[in-house]
C-alpha positions in Angstrom: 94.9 49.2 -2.6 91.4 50.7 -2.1 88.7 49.4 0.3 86.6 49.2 -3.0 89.3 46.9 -4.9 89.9 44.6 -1.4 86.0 44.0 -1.5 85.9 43.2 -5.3 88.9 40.6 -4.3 86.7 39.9 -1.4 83.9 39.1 -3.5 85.7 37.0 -6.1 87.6 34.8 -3.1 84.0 34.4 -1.8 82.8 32.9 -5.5 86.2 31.1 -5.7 85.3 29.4 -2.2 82.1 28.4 -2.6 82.5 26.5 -5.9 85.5 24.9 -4.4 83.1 23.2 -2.2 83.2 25.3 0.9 80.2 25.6 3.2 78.8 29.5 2.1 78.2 30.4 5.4 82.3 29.6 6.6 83.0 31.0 3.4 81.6 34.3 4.0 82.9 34.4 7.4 86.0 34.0 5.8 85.8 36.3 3.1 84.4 39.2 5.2 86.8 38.6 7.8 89.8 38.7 5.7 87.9 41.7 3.8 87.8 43.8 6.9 90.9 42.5 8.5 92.7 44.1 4.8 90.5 47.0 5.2 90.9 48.4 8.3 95.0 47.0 8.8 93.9 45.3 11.9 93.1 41.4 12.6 91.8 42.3 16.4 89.4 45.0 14.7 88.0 42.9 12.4 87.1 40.1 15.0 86.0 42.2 17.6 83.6 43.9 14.4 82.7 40.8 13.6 82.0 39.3 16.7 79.4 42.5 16.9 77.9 41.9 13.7 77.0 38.5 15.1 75.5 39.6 18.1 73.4 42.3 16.8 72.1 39.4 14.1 70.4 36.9 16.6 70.5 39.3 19.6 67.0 40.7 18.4 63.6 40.3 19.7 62.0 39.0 16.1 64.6 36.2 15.7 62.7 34.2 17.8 60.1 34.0 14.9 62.1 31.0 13.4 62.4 28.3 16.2 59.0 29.3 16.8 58.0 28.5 12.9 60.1 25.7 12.9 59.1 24.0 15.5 55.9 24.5 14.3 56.5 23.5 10.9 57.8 19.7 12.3 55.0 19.1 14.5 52.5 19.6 11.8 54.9 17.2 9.4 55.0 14.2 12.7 51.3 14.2 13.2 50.3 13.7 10.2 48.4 16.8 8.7 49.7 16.4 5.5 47.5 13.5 4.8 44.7 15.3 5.9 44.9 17.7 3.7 45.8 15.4 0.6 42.4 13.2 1.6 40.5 16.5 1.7 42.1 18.4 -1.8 41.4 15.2 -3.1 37.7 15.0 -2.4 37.2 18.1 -3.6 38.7 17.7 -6.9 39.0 13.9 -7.9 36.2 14.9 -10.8 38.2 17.3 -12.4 40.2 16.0 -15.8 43.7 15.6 -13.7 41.9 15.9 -10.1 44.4 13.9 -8.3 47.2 16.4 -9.4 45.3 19.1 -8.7 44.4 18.0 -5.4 47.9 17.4 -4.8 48.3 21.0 -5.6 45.8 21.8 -3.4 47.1 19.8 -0.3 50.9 21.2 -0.9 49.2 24.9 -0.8 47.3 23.9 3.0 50.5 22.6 4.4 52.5 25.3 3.1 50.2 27.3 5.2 51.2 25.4 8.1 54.8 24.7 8.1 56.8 27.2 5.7 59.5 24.2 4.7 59.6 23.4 0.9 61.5 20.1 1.7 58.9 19.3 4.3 56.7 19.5 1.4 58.7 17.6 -0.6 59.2 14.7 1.5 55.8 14.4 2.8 53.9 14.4 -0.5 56.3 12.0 -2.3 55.4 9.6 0.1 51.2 10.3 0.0 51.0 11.4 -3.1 53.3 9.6 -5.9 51.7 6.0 -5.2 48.7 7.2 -5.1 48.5 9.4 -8.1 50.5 6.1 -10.1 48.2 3.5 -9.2 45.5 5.9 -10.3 46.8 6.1 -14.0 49.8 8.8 -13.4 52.7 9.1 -15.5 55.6 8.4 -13.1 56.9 11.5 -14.5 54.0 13.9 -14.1 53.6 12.2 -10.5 57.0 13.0 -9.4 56.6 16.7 -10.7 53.3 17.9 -9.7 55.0 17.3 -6.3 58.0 18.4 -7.0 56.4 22.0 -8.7 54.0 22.3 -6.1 56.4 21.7 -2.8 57.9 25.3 -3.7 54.5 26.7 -2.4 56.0 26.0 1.1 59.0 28.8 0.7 56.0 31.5 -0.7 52.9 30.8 1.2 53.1 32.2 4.8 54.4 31.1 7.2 58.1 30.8 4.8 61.3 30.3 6.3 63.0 32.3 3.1 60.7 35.1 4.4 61.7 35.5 7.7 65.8 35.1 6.5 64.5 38.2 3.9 62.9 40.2 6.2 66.1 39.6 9.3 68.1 40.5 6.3 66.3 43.3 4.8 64.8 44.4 8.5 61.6 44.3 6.8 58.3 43.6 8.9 57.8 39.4 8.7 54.5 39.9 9.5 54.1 43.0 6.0 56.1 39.8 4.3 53.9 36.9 5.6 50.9 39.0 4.5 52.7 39.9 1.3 53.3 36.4 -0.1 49.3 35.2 0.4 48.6 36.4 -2.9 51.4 35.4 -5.1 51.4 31.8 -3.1 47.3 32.1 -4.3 48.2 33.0 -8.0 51.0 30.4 -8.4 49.0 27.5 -6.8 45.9 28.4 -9.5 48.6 28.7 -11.9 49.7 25.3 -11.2 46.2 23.7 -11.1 45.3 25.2 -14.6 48.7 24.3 -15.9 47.8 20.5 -14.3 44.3 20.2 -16.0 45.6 22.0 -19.5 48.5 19.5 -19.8 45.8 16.3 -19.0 43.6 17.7 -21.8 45.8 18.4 -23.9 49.3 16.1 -23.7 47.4 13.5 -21.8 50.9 11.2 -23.0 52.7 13.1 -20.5 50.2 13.4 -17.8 48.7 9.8 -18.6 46.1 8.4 -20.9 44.0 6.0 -18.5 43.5 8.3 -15.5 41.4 6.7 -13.1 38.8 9.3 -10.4 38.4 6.3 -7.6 40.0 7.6 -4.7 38.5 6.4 -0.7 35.3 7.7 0.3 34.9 9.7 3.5 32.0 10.9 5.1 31.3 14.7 5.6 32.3 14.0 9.0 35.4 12.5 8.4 36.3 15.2 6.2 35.6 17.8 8.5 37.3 16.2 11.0 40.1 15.9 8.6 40.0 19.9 7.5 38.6 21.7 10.7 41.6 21.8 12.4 44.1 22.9 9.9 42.1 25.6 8.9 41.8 26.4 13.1 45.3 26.5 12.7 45.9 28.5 9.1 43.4 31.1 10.6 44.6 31.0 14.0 48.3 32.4 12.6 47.6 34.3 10.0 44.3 35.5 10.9 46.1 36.7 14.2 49.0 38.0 12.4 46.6 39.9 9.7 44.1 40.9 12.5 46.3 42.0 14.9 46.0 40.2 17.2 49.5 38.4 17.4 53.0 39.6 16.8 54.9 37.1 14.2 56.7 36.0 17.1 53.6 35.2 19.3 52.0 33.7 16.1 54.7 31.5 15.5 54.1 30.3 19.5 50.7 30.2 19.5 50.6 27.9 16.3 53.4 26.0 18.2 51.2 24.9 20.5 48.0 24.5 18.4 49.8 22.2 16.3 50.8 20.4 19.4 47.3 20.6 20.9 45.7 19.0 17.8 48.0 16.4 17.3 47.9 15.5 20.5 44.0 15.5 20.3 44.4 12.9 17.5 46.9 10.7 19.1 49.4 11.2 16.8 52.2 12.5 18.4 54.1 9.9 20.3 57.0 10.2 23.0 59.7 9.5 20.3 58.2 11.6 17.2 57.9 14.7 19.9 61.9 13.9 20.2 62.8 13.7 16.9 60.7 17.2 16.3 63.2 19.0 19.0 66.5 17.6 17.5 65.4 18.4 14.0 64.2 22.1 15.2 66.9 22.5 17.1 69.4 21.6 14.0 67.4 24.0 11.7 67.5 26.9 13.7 71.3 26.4 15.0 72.1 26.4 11.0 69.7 29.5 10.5 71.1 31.1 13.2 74.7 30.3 11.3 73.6 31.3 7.6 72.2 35.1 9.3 75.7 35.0 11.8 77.3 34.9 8.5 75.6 37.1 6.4 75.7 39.8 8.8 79.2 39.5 8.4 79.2 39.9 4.7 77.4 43.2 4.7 79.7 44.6 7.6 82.4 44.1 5.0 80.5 45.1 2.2 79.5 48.3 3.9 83.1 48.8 4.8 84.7 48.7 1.1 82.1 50.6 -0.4 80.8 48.3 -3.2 77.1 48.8 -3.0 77.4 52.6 -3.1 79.5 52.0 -5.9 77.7 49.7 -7.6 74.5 51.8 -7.1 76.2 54.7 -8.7 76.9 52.4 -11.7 73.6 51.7 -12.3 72.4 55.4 -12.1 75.3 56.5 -14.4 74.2 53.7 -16.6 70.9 54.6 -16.9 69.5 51.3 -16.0 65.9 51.3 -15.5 64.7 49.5 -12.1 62.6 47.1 -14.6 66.0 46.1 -16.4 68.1 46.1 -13.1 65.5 43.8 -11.8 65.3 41.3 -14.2 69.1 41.5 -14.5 68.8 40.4 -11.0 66.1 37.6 -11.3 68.0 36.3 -14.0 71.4 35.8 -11.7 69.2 34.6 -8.5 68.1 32.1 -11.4 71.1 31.0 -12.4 72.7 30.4 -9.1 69.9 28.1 -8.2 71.3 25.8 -10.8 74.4 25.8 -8.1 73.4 26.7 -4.5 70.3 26.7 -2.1 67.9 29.1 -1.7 69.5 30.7 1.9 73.1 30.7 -0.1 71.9 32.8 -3.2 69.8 35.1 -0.2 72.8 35.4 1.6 75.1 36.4 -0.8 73.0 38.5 -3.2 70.6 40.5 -0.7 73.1 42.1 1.3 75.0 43.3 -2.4 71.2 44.4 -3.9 69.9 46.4 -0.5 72.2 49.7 -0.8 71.2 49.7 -4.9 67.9 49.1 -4.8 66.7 51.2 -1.8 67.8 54.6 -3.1 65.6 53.8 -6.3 62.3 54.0 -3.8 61.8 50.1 -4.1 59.2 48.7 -1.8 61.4 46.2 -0.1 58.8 43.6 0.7 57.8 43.7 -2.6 61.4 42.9 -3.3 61.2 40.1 -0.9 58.7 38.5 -2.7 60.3 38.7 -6.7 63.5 37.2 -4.5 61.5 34.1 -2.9 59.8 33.4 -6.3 63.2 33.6 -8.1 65.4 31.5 -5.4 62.6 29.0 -5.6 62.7 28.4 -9.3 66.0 27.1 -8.6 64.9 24.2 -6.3 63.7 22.7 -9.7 66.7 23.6 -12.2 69.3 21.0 -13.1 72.0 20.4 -11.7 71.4 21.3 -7.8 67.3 21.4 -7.8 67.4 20.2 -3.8 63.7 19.9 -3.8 64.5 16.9 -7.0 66.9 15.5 -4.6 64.7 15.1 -1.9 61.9 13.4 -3.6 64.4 11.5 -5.1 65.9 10.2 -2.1 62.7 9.9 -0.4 60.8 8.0 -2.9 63.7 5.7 -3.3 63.0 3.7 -6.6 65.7 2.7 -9.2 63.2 2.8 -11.7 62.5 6.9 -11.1 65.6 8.7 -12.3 66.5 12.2 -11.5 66.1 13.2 -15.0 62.8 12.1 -15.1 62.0 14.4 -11.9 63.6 17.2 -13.7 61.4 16.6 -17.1 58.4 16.5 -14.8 58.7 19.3 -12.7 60.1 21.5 -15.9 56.0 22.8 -16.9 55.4 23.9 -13.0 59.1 25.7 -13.2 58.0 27.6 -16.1 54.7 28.4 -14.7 57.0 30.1 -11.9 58.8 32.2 -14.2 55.1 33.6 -15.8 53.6 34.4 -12.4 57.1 35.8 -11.6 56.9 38.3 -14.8 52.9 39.2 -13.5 54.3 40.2 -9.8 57.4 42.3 -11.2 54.4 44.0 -13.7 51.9 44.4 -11.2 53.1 45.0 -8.0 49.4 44.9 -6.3 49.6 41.6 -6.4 52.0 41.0 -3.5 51.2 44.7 -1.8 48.0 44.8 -2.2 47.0 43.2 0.9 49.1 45.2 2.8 47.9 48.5 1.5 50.8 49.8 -0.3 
């Protein structure tokens, strides 16, 4: 048997694992050590070239960019910053014919830029924004959507945890791929908004006919006192990471402790919450840290039987365009999201794409970005959509089915899929910032 037929079997015992129910990551593990093991006729050579591949995956300087992020990402979430920012989107847009879910919009697309977590997202504005946006006149569906649509912002907006996992997979600059998803994350949350106030004009039945503009007035002072300091800290990470000034990993610290510093200043951050933020960053990274363990593994053994090389050559002999091999792509990233997470579908697919793709002179962090995009249309497709899950757990009302989250976040998921097909035509819009 060849090392190219032991890693299609490798492959297809990796599919056969994962929708038995295994945990990917194990199952990779698994796969590629039983892959390599078969490969190279040796069960000692396969650990001790596994063991290596998980060193060199967490042994590097830059994977310190995802506590760092994480821990981040929490702190903003426990102090509170996501209701600033839905009181401030709010002010600005309550006038407009579906303000309140453009706001919403508006607010997901701040804290996105401060905490890079679509479930953070999720959670958080299910809990502001679905009361508020029913009492005002909402459809329960609509209500549940816009928030649903608009928490993807948080895996596409810098600072994403599905860029970093690219860019430690792809060993792409994070900081070329934090710059890179500005404006896609820009397009898709404008996208959203004009999708929001085209559907209350004109299918005001799904939206809701009796939309109501009151909302709490604040002061100019309160509202700056509401928006100064989360655009302190937008500018503070990205500015620094655009400007120079930081490395990703000393951005991620610095906004660490800016995000500490102003909840603190607000009194916001208690003894406990402060606890609870270094057991849940702790859990994310040890399970980050796992899923790239893993997938380190995989492409060991990938690299080992051949397959991408052979794969590649099959689509050069095929004469398969990049613009068909890419949307041949998109379209299986999409269709695993109807089964598995965004990390899963990353982990298995990027390490098979990477030896194709790179050959054919593909910018890899435009790459990274048409990947995010694609994973993330999944968080809203039946049956897996985790980010429907979450709102549905989190909002915890019998009388809000998960059907009814899918129906309401299915306008924003095809608005993904249109921005989607303007970034694979034009490029610019996800490299332009970064000059290539």
């Amino acid at each position: 048997m060849t090392p190219f037929d032991i890693g299609l079997l490798a492959l297809a015992g990796l599919v056969i694992l994962v929708f038995a129910g295994m945990y990917v990551p194990i199952a990779l593990m698994l796969a590629s050590f039983i892959g390599v093991w078969a490969i190279k006729g040796s069960p000692e050579l396969a650990a001790k070239m596994l063991g290596l591949a998980a060193n060199d995956a967490i042994a590097s300087y830059f994977f310190g960019v995802v506590p760092l992020f994480v821990l981040m990402g929490f702190i903003v979430s426990e102090s509170g910053m996501g209701r600033d920012a839905f009181d401030v989107a709010n002010a600005m847009f309550r006038r407009i014919k579906g303000g309140l879910g453009v706001g919403t919009i508006a607010a997901n697309a701040i804290f996105a830029a401060v905490t890079g977590i679509s479930i953070a997202s999720a959670a958080v504005f299910t809990r502001i924004a679905v009361p508020e946006m029913r009492r005002h006149g909402y459809s329960t569906r609509f209500s549940v959507g816009v928030v649903a649509g608009s928490s993807v912002l948080g895996m596409l907006i810098p600072p994403s945890l599905l860029l970093i996992l690219f860019g430690l997979l792809a060993e792409q600059s994070i900081g070329d791929l934090f710059v890179a998803g500005v404006g896609p994350g820009i397009l898709l949350a404008v996208c959203f908004a004009v999708g929001t106030i085209a559907l209350a004009t004109f299918a005001p039945g799904f939206v809701g006919r009796s939309l109501s503009a009151d909302a709490e007035d604040f002061t100019q002072l309160q509202l700056l006192s509401k928006g100064l300091p989360l655009t302190a800290l937008i500018f503070l990470v990205l500015g620094g990471i655009y400007l120079g000034w930081f490395t990703p990993v000393e951005a991620g610290a610095i906004g660490a402790i800016g995000a500490l510093f102003i909840g603190l200043l607000k009194r916001r951050l208690s003894l406990n919450a402060l606890g609870r933020v270094l057991v849940d960053t702790g859990l994310v990274t040890a399970s980050v840290c796992f899923l790239i363990i893993a997938a380190q593994m995989y492409s060991r053994m990938l690299a080992f039987s051949g397959l991408p090389h052979a794969f590649g050559e099959f689509a050069s002999t095929a004469d398969l365009e990049l613009i068909g091999l890419i949307l041949l792509y998109v379209g299986v990233v999409i269709l695993m999201g109807m089964i598995l997470d965004s990390s899963s579908i990353m982990l298995i697919l990027v390490p098979l794409m990477l030896p194709i793709i790179e050959p054919m002179g593909v910018d890899l962090v435009w790459f990274g970005i048409v990947t995010v995009i694609a994973v993330e249309v999944g968080l809203l497709t039946p049956p897996f959509g985790i980010s429907v899950y979450v709102i549905k757990s989190t909002l915890d009302d019998k009388d809000v089915s998960l059907t009814d989250i899918f129906i309401g976040a299915a306008p924003f998921a095809f608005i993904m899929l249109l921005c989607l097909a303007l970034i694979i035509t034009f490029p610019v819009i996800a490299t332009g910032l970064i000059g290539r």
